[in-house]
C-alpha positions in Angstrom: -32.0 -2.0 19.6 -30.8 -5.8 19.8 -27.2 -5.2 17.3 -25.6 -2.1 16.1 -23.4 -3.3 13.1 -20.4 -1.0 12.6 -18.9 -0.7 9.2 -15.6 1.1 8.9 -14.6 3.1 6.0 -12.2 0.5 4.5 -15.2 -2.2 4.9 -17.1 -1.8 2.0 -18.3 -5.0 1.6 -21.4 -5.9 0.7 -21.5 -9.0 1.3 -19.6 -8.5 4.9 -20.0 -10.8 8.0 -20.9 -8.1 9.8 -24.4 -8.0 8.0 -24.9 -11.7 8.7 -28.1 -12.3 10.5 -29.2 -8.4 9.9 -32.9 -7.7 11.3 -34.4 -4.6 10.3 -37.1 -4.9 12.9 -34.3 -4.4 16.0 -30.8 -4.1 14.1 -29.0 -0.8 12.5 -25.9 0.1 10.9 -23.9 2.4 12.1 -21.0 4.4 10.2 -19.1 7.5 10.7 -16.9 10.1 8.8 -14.4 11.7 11.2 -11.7 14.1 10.7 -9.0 12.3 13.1 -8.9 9.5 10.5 -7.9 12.4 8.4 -5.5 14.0 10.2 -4.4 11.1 12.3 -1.5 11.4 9.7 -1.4 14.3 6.9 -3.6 12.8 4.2 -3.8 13.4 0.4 -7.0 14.8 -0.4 -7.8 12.4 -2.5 -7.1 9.6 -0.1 -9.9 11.5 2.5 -12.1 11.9 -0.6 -12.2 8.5 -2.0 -13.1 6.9 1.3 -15.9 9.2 2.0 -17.3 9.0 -1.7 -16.6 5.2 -1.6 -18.4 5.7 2.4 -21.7 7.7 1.0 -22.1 5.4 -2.0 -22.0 2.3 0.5 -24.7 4.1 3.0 -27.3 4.8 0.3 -26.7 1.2 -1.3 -27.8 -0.3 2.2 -30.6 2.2 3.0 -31.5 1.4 -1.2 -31.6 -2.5 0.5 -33.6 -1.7 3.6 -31.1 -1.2 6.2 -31.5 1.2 9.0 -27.7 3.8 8.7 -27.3 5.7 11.1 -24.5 7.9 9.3 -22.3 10.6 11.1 -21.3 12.9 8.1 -17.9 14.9 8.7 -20.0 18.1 8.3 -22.8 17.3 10.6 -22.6 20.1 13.6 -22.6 17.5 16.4 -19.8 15.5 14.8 -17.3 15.7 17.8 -14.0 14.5 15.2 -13.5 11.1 16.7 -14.2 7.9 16.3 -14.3 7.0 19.7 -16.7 10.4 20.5 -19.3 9.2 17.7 -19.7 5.8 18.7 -19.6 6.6 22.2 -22.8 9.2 21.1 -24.2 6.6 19.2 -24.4 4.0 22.4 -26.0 6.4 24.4 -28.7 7.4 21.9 -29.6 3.7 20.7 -28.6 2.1 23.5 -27.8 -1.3 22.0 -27.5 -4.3 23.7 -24.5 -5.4 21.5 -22.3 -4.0 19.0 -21.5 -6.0 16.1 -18.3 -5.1 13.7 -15.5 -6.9 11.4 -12.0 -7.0 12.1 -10.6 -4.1 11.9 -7.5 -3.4 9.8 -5.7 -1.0 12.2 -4.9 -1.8 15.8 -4.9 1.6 16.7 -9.2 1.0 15.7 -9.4 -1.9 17.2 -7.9 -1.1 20.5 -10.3 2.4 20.4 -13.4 -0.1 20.0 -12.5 -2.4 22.5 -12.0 0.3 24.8 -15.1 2.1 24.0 -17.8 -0.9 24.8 -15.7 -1.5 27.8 -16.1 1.8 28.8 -19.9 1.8 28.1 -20.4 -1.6 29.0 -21.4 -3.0 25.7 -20.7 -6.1 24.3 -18.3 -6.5 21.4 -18.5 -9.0 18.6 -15.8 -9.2 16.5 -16.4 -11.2 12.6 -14.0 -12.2 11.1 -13.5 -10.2 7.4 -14.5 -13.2 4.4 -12.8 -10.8 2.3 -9.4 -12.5 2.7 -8.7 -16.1 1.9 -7.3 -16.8 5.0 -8.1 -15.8 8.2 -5.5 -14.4 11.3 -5.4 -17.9 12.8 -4.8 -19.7 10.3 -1.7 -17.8 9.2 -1.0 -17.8 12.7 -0.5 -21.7 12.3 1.4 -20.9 9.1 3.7 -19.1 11.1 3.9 -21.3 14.1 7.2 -22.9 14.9 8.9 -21.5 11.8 12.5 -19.6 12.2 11.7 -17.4 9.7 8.5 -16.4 7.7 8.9 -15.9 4.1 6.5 -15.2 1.2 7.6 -18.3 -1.3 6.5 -20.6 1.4 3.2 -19.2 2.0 2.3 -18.7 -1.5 3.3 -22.2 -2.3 1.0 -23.4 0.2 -2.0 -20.8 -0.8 -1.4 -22.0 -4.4 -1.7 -25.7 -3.4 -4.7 -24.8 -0.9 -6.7 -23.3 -3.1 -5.8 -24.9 -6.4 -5.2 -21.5 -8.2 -2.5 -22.3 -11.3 -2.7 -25.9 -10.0 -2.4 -28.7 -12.1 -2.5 -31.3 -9.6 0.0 -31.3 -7.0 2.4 -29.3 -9.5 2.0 -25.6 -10.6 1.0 -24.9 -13.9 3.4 -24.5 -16.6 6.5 -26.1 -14.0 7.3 -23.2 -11.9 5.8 -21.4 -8.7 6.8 -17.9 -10.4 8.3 -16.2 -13.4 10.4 -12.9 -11.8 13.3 -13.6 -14.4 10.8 -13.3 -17.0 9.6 -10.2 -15.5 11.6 -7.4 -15.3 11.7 -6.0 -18.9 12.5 -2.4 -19.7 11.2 -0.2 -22.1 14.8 0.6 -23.8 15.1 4.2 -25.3 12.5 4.1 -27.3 9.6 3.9 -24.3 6.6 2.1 -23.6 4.8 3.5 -26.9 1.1 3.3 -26.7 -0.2 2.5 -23.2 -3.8 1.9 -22.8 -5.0 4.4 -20.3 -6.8 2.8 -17.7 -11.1 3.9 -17.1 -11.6 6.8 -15.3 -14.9 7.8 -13.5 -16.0 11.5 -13.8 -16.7 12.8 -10.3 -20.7 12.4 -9.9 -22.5 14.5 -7.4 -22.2 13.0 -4.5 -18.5 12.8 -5.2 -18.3 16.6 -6.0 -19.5 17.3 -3.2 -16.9 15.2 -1.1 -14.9 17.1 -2.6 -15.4 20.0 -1.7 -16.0 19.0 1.8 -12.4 18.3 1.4 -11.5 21.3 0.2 -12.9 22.9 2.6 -12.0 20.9 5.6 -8.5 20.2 4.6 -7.5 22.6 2.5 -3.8 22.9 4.1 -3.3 19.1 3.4 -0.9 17.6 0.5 -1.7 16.7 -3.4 -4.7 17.4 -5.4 -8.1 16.8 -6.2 -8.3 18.2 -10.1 -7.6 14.8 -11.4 -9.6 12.8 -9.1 -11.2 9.6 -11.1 -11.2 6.7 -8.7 -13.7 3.6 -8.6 -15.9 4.4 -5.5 -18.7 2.0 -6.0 -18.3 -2.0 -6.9 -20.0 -1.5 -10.3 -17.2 1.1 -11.2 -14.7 -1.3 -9.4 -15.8 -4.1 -11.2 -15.5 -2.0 -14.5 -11.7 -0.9 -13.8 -11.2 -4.9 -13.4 -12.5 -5.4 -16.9 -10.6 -3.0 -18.1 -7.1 -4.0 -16.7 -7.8 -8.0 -17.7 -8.8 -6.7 -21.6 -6.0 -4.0 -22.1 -3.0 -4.2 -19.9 -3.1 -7.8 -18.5 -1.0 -9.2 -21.4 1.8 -7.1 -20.4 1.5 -6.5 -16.8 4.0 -9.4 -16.2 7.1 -8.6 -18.4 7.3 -4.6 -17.1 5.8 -4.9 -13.7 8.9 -3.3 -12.7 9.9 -0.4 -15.0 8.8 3.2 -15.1 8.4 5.4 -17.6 8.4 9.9 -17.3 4.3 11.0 -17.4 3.4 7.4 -17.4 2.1 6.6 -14.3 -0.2 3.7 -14.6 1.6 1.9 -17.4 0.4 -1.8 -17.4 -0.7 -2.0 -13.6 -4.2 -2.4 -12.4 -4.9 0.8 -10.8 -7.0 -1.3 -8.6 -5.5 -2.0 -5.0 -7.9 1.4 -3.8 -11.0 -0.8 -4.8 -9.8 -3.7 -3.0 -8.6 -2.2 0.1 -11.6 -0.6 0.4 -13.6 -3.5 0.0 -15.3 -2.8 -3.2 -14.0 -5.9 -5.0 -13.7 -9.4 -3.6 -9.8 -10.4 -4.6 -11.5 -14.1 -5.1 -13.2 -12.4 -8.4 -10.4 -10.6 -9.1 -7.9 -13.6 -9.3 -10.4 -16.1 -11.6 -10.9 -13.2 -13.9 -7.2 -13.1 -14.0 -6.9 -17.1 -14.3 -9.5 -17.2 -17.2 -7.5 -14.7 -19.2 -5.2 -17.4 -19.1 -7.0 -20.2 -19.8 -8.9 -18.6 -22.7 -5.3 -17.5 -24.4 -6.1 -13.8 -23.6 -2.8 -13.4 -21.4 1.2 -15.3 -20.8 1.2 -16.9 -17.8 3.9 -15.2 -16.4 1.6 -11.7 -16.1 -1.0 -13.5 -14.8 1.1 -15.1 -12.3 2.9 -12.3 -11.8 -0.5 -10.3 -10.7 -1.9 -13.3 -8.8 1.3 -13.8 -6.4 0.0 -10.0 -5.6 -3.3 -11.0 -4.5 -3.0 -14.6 -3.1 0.3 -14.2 -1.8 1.7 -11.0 -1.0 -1.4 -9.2 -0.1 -2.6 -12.1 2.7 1.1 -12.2 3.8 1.6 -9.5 4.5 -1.8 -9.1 6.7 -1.0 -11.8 8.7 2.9 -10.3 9.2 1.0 -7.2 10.4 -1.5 -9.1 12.9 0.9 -11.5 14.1 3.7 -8.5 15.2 1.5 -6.0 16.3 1.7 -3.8 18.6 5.3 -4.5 18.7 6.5 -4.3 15.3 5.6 -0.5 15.2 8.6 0.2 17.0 11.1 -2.0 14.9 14.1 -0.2 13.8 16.7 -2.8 13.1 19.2 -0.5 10.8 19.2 2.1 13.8 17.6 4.7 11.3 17.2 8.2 12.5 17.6 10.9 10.0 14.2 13.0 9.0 11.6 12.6 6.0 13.3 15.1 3.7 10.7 17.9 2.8 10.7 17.5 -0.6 8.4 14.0 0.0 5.4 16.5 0.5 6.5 19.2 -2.7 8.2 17.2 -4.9 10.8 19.8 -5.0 14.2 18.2 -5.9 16.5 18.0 -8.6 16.4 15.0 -8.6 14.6 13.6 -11.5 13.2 10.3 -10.1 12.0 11.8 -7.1 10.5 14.3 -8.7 8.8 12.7 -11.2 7.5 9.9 -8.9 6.5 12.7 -6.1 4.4 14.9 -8.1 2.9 12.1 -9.5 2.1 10.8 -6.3 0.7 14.4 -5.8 -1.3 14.7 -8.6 -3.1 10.7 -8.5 -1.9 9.8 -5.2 -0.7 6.8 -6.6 2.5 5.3 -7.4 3.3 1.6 -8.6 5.2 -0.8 -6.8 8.4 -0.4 -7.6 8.2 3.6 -8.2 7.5 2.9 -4.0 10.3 0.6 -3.2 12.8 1.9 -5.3 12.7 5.2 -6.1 10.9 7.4 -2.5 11.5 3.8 -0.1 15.1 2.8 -1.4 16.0 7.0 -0.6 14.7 6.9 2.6 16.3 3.1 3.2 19.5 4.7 1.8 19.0 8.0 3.8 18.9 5.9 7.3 15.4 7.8 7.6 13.2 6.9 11.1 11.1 3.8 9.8 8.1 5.7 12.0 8.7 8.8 9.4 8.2 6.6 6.2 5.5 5.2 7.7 3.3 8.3 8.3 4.1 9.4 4.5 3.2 6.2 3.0 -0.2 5.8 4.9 -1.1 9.1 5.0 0.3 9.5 0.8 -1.6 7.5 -1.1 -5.5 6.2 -1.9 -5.0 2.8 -1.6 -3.3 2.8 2.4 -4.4 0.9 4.8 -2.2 0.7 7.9 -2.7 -3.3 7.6 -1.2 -3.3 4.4 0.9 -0.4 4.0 3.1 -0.8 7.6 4.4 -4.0 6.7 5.4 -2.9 2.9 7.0 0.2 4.6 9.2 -1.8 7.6 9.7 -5.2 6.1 9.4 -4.6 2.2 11.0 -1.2 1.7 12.8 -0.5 4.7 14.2 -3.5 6.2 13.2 -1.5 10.0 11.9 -5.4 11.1 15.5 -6.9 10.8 14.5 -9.7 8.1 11.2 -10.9 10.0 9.2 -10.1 6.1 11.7 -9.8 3.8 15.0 -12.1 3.6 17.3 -8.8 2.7 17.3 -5.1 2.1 16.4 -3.9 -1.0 19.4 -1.3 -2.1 20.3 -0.6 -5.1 22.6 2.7 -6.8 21.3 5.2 -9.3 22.1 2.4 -11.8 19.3 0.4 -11.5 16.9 3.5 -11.8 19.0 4.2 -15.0 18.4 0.5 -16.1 14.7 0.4 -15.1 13.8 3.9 -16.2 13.9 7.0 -18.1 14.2 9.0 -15.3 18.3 9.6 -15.6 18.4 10.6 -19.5 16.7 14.1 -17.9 18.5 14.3 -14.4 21.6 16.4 -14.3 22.8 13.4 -11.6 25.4 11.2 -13.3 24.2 7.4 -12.0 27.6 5.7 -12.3 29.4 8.3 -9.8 29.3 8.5 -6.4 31.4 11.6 -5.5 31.6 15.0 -6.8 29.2 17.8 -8.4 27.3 15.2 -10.9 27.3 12.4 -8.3 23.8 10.7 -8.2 22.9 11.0 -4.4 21.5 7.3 -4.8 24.8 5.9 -5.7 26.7 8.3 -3.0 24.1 6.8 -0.2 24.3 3.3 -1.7 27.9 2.8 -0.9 27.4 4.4 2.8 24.6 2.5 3.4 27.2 -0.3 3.0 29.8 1.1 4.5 27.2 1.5 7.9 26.2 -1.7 8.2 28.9 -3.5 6.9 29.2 -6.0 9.6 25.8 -6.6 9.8 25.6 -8.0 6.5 29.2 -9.3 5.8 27.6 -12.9 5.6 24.5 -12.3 4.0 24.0 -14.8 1.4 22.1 -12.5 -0.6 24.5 -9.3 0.2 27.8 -10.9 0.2 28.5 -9.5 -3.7 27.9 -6.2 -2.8 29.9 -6.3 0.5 32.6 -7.8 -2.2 32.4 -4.8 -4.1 32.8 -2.3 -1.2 35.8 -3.9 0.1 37.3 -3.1 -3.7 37.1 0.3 -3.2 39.9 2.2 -1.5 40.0 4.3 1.7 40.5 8.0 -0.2 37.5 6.6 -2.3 35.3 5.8 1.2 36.0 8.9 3.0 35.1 11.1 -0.1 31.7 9.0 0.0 31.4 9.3 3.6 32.0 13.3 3.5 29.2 13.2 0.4 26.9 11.5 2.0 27.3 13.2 5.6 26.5 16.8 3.2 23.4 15.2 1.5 22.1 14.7 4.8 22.3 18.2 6.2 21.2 19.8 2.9 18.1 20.2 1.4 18.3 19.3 -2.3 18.2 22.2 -4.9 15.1 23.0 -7.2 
């Protein structure tokens, strides 16, 4: 065998570098299904079962195409459990001269490859992945010489790279984003109608993934009853249609606000399908771009969803590759305290955490802000151990990758980097929740008070969170009001929300 082309399970990708130059006389493919990358942290069924659907559909596409698999199912008898134990297996069987892959988007992976063809003395060929618009050195030279990195920078510069809502040298329609314009809430009388986004019934080969899963991982968090995810690129490609034609219009102005037994409201529902490789993000943006053009969608939600893609998303891969190993062991606030247990039962009284929980349970899914401020601003608030938060969110929900999800987690929603990401940490009290949702008018928590019976826990841990790092932020430019607002209160008023705080955490909240 002259190349044995690895495709990981996030790597989808038909049209991947790694298959570049693919013989079928002397080349194979190689993939592999094992249960470390399930248990490596405690993952949501469906998360386990959408890459292994999304993994089977991928194998008989390229056997369909005349590619030589050699697949390693998680059920197959010799399947040792690792990834290092199947490749090393397959080496020794095939005895390649070279192994061919794509970047990885781990560096745990990455490190067990390299480390594997060392071991066996075969030579490693690293591609670079054509599925992002830029590559690791270049935002390497983005990043190069800068005091600090920040997203509005980069984007500006990806916008103007690429020409996407260009007109010229200017952006279209005068401004480089539209946030003020985007954080509507539904008011009392809710969201009304939401068009619910296509599902796919589970076909065979993903019924019986799941109950591989079932079998296999029966002990492990959430469920698989409602399991309806886009495991193919013709399914993927569907769900896109579907988001640009129903909820596009409105994506922009209520990005932000949540909604009780709406868990999808006006968002894509397609990150899964992009992280796994199913959908390029280039087809994903111009489909996106000629909404607006052809008068089908505002500008501000289709800019509002681009900055996702063409900003945020390469951002924060190249914040990942640039700090790793290192940034893995950032924790800037000094956070220690312990995942509460309720993350893995959604058992709390309180309603926002419960609602957002057991969805995440149910769908393994959660929107943006339903992750930063509602389960990551408790945590932030908590002063829980960034490494905690970090297994729960990759190992939580179908769309985690560690590329993508450990820099969200420590930069975005936990502020463990010290500002590297994100230029402040994103705290807020029960009142925004109250603002952005419905999720108070049911809670027996009173958002407005932060000591006593009815206090809201997030406004209690809101003002000690303050209180903590005082210092540290006493000259924030973006902190300084709420720093103002602290020093109002008076001593009687912090040691009652010290004493509150210190009992929320030692208890475990009520059902």
């Amino acid at each position: 065998m002259r190349n044995l082309v690895l495709i990981l399970g996030d790597q989808l990708d038909r049209r991947s570098a790694a298959l570049d130059g693919f013989d079928p006389t002397c080349d194979a493919v190689w993939m592999a299904e094992v249960a470390e990358e399930a248990t490596y942290v405690w993952s949501h069924k469906a998360r386990i079962a959408i890459f292994l659907s999304a993994m089977r559909r991928h194998r008989d596409w390229l056997r369909q195409q005349g590619y030589t698999v050699h697949y390693h199912a998680l059920d197959d008898p010799q399947n040792q459990g690792s990834f290092a134990s199947e490749l090393t297996r397959a080496i020794k069987q095939h005895q390649p001269r070279k192994l061919v892959v794509v970047e990885p988007g781990e560096w745990r992976v990455l490190q067990s490859l390299k480390q594997t063809a060392q071991q066996l003395g075969v030579p490693l060929e690293i591609r670079p992945d054509r599925h992002f618009l830029i590559t690791i050195d270049e935002f390497k030279r983005h990043a190069a010489g800068r005091k600090q990195l920040r997203l509005e920078f980069f984007y500006r510069e990806m916008r103007q790279r690429t020409g996407i809502l260009m007109e010229g040298k200017q952006p279209v329609g005068g401004a480089w984003n539209f946030d003020a314009e985007n954080r509507k809430t539904f008011g009392t009388q809710g969201p009304g109608l939401v068009p619910q986004p296509i599902r796919f019934a589970p076909d065979a080969i993903t019924q019986e993934v799941i109950r591989l899963v079932e079998t296999r991982f029966p002990d492990h968090p959430g469920s698989l009853r409602a399991f309806d995810w886009a495991v193919t690129p013709e399914q993927a490609e569907q769900a896109l249609d579907d988001f640009i034609e129903n909820r596009l219009p409105l994506f922009g102005p209520y990005q932000d606000a949540m909604w009780t037994g709406e868990p999808y409201l006006y968002h894509s529902r397609l990150s899964s399908a992009i992280n796994l490789k199913l959908l390029d993000p280039r087809v994903v943006i111009q489909k996106a771009v000629d909404a607006y053009r052809q008068n089908h969608a505002p500008l501000q939600s289709v800019e509002g969803f681009v900055r996702q893609l063409l900003g945020w998303r390469e951002y924060i891969r190249g914040v990942y590759w640039l700090y790793m190993p290192d940034y893995l062991e950032r924790n800037a606030l000094n956070a220690h305290a312990d995942l509460p247990d309720f993350y893995w039962t959604g058992e709390t009284d309180m309603n926002c955490l419960r609602e957002t929980v057991r969805q995440t349970l149910q769908h393994g899914f959660a929107h943006h802000i339903q992750r930063l401020m509602v389960t990551g601003l408790y945590a932030l608030l908590l002063g829980v151990h960034p490494k905690q938060v970090h297994a729960w969110y990759l190992a939580i929900y179908v769309d985690a990758v560690e590329w993508v999800e450990l820099p969200n987690v420590y930069g975005m929603s936990q502020f463990a980097d010290g500002g590297l990401m994100a230029s402040k940490p994103y705290i807020a009290s029960g009142k925004y929740l109250q603002r952005m949702s419905n999720y108070c008018a049911s809670c027996r928590y009173k958002p407005d008070q932060a000591t006593g019976n009815d206090a809201c826990p997030f406004t209690t841990l809101y003002w000690d969170f303050l209180m903590r790092h005082e210092s540290a932020f006493a000259n924030h430019p973006r902190l300084g009001q709420q720093i103002r607002n602290l020093r109002r209160l008076s001593e009687a008023d912090k040691q009652a929300i010290r004493r509150q705080a210190a009992a929320l955490r030692q208890e475990k909240p009520s059902v």
